[in-house]
Backbone as JSON, one array per atom type, in Angstrom:
{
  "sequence": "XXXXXXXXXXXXXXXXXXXXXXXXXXXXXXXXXXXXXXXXXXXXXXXXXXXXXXXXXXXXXXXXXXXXXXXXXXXXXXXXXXXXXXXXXXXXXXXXXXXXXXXXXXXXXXXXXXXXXXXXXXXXXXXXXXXXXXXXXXXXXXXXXXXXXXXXXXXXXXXXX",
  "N": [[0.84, -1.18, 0.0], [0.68, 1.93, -0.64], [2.51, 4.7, 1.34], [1.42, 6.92, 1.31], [-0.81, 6.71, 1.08], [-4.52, 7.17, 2.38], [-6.77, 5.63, 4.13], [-8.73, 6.67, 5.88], [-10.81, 9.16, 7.0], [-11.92, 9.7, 10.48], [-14.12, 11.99, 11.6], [-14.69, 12.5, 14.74], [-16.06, 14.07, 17.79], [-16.65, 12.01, 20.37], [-14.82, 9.83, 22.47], [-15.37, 7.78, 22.72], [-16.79, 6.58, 20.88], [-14.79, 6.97, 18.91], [-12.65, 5.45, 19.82], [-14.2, 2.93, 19.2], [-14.66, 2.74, 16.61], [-11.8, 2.85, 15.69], [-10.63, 0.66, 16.55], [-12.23, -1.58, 15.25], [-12.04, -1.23, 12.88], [-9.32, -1.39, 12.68], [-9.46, -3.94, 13.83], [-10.63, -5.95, 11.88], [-9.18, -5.32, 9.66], [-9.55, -3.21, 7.83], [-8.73, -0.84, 7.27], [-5.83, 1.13, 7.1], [-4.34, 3.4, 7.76], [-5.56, 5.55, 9.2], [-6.81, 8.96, 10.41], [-7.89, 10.99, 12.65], [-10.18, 13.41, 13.36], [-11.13, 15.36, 15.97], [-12.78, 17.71, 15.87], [-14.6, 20.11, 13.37], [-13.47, 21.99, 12.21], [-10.47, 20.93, 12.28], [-11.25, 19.4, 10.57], [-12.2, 20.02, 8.04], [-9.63, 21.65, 8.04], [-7.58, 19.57, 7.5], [-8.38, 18.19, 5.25], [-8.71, 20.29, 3.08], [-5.69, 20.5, 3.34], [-4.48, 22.66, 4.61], [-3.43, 25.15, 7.03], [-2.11, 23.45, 9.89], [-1.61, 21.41, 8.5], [-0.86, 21.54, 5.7], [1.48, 20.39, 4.88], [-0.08, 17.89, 3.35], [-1.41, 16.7, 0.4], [-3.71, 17.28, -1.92], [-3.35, 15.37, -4.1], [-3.46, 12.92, -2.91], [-6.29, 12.33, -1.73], [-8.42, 11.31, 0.88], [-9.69, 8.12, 1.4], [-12.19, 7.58, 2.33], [-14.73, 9.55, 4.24], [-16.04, 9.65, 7.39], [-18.38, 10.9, 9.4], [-19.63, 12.62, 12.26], [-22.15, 14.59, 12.57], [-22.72, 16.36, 15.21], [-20.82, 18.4, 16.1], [-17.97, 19.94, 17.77], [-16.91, 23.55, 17.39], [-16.88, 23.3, 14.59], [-20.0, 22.61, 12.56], [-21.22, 19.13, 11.49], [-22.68, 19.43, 9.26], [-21.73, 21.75, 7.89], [-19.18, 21.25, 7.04], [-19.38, 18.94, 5.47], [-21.05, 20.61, 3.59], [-19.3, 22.13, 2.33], [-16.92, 20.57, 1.66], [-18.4, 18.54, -0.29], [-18.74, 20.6, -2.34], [-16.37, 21.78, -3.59], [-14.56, 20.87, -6.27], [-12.17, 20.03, -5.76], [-12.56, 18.0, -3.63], [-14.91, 16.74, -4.32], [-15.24, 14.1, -4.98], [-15.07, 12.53, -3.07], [-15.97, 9.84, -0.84], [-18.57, 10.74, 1.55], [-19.45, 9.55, 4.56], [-22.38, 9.95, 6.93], [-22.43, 9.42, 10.19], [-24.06, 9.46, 12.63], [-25.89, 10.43, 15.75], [-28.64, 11.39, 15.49], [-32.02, 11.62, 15.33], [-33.33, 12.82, 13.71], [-35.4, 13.99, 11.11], [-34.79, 16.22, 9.27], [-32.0, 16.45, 9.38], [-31.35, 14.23, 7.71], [-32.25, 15.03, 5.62], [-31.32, 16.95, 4.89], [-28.68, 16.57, 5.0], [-28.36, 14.39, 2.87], [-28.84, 16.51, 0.7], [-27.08, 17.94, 0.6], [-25.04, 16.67, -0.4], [-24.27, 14.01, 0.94], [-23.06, 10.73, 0.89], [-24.15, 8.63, 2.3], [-26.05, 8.09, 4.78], [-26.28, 6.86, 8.47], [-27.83, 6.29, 10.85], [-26.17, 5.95, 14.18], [-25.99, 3.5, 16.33], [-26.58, 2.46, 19.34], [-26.3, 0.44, 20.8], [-23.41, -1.92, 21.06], [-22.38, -4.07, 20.19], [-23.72, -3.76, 17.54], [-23.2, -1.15, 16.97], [-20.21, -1.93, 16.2], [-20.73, -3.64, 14.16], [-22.11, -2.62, 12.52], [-20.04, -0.19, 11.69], [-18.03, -2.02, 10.51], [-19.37, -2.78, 8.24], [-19.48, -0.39, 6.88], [-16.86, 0.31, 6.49], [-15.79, -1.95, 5.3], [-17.67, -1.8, 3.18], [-16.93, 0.48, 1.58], [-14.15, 0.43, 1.15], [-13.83, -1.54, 0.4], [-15.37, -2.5, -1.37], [-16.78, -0.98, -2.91], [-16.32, 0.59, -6.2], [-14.42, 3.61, -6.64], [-13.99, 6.77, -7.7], [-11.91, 7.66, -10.7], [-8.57, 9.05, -9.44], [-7.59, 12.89, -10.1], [-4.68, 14.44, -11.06], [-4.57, 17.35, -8.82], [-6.18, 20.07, -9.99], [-5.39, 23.57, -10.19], [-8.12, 26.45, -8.98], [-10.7, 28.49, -10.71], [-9.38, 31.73, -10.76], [-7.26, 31.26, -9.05], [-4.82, 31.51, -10.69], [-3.93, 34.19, -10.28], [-2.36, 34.78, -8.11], [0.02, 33.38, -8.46], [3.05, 34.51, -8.18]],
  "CA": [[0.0, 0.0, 0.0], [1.38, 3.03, -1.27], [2.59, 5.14, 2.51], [0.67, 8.39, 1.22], [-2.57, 6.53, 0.91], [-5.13, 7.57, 3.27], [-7.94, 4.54, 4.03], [-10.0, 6.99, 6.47], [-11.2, 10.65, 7.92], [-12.72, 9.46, 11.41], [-14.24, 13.43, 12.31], [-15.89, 12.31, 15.7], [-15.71, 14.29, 19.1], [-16.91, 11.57, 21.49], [-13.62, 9.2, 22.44], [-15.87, 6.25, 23.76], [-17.01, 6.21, 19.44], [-13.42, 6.89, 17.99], [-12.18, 3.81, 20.32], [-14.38, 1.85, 18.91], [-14.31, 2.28, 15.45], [-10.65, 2.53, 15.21], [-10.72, -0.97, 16.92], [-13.1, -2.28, 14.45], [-11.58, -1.13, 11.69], [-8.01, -2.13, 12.36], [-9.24, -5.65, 13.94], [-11.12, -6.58, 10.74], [-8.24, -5.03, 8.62], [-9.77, -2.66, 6.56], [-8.26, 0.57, 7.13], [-4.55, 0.9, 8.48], [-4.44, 5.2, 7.92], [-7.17, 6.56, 9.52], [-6.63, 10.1, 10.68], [-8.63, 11.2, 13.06], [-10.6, 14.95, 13.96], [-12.1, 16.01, 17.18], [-13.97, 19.0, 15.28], [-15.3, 20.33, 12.44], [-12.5, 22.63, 12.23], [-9.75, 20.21, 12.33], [-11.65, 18.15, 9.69], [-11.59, 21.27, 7.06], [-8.21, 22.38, 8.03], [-7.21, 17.96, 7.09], [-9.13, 17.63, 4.0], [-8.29, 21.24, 2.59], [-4.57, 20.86, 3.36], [-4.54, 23.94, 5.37], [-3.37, 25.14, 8.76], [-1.2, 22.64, 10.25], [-1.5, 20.68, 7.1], [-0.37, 22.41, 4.66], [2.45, 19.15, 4.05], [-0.43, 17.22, 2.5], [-1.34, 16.89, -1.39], [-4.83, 17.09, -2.71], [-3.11, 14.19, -4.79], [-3.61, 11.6, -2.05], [-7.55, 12.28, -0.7], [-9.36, 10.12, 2.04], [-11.1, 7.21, 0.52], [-13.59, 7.69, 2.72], [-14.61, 10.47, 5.22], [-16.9, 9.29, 8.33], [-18.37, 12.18, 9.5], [-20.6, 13.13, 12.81], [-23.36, 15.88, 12.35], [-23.07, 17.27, 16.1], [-19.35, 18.8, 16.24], [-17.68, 21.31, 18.05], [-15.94, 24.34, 16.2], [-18.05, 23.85, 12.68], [-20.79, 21.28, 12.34], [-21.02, 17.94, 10.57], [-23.26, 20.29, 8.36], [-20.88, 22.86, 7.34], [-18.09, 20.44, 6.76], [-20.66, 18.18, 4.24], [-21.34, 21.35, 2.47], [-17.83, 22.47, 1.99], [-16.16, 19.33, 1.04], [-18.77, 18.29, -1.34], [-18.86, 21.78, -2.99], [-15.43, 22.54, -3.99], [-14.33, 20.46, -7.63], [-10.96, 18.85, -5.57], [-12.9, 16.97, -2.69], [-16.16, 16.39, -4.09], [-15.77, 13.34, -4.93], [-14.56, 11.67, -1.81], [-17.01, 9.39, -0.27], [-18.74, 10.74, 3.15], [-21.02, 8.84, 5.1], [-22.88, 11.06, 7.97], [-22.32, 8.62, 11.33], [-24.58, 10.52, 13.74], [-27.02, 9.63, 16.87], [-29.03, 12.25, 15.51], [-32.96, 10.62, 14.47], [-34.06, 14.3, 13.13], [-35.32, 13.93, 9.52], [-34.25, 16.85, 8.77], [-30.98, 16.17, 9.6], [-30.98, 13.07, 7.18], [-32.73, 15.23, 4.03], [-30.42, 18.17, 4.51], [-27.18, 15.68, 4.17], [-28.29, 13.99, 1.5], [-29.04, 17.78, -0.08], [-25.61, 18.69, 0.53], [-24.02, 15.56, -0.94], [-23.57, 12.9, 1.87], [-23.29, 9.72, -0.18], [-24.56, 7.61, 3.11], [-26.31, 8.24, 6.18], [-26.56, 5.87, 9.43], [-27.87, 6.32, 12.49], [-25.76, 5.23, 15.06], [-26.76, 2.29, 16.91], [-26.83, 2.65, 21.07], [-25.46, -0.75, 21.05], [-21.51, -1.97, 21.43], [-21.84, -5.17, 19.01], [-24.52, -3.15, 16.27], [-22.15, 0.05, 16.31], [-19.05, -2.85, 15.93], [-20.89, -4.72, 13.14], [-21.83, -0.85, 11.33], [-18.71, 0.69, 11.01], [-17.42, -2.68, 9.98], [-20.1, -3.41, 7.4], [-19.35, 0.41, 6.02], [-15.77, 0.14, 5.62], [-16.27, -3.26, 4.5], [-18.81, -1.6, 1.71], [-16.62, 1.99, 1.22], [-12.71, 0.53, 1.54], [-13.35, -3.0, -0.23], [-16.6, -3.31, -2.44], [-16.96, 0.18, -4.05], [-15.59, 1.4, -6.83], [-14.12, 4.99, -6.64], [-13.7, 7.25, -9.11], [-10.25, 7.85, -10.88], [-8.45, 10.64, -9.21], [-7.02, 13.17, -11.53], [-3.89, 15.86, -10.32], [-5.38, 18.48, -8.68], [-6.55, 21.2, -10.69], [-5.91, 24.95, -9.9], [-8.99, 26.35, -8.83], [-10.92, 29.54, -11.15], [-8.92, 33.11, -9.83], [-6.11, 31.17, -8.46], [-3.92, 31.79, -10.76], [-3.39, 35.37, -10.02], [-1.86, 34.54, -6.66], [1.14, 33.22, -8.56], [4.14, 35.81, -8.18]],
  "C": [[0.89, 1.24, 0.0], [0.99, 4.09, 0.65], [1.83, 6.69, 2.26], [-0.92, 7.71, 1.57], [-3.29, 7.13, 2.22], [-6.39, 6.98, 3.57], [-9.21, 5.66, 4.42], [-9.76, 8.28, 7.31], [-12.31, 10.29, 8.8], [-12.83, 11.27, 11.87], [-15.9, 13.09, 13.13], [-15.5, 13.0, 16.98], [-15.74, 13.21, 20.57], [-15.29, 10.08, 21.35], [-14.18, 7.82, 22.61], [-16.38, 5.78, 21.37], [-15.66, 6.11, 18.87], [-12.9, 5.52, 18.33], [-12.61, 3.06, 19.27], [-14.5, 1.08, 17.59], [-13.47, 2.52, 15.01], [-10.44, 0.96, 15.5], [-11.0, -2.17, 15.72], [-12.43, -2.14, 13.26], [-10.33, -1.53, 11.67], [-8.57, -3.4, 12.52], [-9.6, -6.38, 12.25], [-10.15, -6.28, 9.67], [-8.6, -4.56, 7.82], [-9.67, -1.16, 6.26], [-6.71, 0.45, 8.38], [-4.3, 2.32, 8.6], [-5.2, 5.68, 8.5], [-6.29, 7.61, 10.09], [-8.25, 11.07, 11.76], [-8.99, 12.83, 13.62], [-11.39, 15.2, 14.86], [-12.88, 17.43, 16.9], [-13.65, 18.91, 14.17], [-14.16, 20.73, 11.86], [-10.93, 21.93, 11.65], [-10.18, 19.14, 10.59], [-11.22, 18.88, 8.24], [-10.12, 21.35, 6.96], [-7.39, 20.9, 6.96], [-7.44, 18.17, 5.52], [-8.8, 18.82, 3.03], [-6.63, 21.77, 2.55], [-3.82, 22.12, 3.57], [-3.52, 24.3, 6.98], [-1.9, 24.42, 9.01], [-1.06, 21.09, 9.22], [-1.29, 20.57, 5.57], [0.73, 21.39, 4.11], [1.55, 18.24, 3.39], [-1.3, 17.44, 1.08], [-2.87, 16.11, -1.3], [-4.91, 15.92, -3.34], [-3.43, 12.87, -4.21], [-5.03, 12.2, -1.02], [-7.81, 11.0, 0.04], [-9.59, 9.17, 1.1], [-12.31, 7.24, 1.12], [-13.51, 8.37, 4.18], [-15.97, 10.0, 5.85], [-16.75, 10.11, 9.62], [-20.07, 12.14, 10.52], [-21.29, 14.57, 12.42], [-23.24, 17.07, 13.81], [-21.26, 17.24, 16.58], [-19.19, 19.93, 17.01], [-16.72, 22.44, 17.02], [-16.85, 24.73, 15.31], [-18.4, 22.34, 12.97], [-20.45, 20.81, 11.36], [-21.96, 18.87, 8.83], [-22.26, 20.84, 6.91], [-19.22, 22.03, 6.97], [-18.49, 19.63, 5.37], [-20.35, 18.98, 3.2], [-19.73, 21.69, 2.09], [-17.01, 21.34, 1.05], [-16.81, 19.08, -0.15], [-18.79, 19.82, -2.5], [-17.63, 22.38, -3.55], [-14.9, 20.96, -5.11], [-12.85, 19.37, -6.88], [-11.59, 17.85, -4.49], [-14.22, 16.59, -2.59], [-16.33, 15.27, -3.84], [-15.07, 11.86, -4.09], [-15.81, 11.7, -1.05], [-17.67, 10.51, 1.42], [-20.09, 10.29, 3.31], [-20.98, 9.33, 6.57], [-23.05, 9.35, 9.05], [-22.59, 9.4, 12.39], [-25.5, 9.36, 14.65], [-28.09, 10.38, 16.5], [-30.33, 11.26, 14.69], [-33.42, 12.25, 14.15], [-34.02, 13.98, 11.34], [-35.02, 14.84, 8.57], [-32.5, 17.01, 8.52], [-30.5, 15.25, 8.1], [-31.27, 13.74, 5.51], [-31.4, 16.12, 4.05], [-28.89, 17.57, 4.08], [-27.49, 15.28, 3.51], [-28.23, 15.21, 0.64], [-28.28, 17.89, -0.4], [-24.81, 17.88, 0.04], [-23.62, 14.58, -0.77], [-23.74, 11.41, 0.65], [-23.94, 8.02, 0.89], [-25.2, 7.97, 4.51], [-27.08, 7.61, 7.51], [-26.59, 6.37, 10.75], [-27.17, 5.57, 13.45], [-26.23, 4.41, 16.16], [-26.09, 2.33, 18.17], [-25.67, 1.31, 21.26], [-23.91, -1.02, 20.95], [-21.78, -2.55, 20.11], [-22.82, -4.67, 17.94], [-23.59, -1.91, 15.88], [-20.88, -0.66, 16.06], [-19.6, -3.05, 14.27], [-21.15, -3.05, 11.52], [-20.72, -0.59, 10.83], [-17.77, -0.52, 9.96], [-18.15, -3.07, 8.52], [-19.74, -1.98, 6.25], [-18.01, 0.64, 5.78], [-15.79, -1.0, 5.02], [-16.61, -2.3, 2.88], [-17.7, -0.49, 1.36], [-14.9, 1.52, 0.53], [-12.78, -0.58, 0.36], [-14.25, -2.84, -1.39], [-16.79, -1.85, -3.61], [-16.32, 0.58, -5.12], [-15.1, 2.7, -6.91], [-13.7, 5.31, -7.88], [-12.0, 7.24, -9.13], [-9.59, 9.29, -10.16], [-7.37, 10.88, -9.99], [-5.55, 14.49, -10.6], [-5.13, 16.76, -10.39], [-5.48, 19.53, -9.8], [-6.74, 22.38, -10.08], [-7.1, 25.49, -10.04], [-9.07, 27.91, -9.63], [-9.89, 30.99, -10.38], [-8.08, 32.57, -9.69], [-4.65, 31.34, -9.08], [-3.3, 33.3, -11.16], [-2.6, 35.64, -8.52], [-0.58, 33.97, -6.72], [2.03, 34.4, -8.55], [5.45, 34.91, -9.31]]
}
């Protein structure tokens, strides 16, 4: 596996969830990168190669970003819309992994682009067998698109000197 790759963007605040689906996902072997964000903030700054990330390349996106709705900093919302809305990280998977049963919640991510959204399950061995059944489906069974070198974005290239 090529050491740039990047299997997974875990952006969850609660530590008792990150445990458990880093667990799950290394035991079953289907993500050995994950990268993990305790906000919204952090998740942007990652995925936009920004901030304190400014050493990584558009060239090597997530394969798949698993993404709570109730964040601190910037919501699961405003992260959704962003990512899917800009031409270099649209088309990186995210599937919305919330506790949240609000149906509005569930239309407005799909609106914005989510390509999956699961209610998180109360349970130990149903939130085990989830996360494992959606990297399973995201890491192994899907096809992804081809990714292409980034492409300078409209305006930007007046910012060359």
């Amino acid at each position: 596996m090529n050491s740039d790759a990047l299997d997974i963007v875990l952006v969850e605040d609660s530590q008792e969830d990150v445990d458990l689906a880093l667990h799950t996902l290394r035991r079953e072997k289907l993500a050995n990168n994950i990268f993990v964000a305790r906000d919204g903030e952090e998740a942007l700054d990652f995925i936009f190669c920004r901030g304190t990330f400014t050493d990584r390349s558009f060239d090597h996106p997530p394969k798949l970003v698993l993404l709570d709705l109730k964040l601190p900093k910037v919501d699961g919302m405003e992260v959704l819309k962003q990512v899917k809305s800009d031409p270099r990280t649209r088309t990186i998977p995210i599937v919305i992994m919330t506790s949240s049963k609000e149906e509005r919640d569930l239309v407005a991510s799909y609106n914005l682009g989510a390509n999956s959204y699961i209610q998180k399950p109360v349970d130990f061995d149903q939130f085990r067998e989830t996360v494992k059944s959606v990297g399973l489906y995201w890491l192994v069974i899907n096809q992804p698109p081809v990714v292409q070198a980034s492409q300078p974005l409209a305006g930007a290239a007046h910012d060359r000197h």
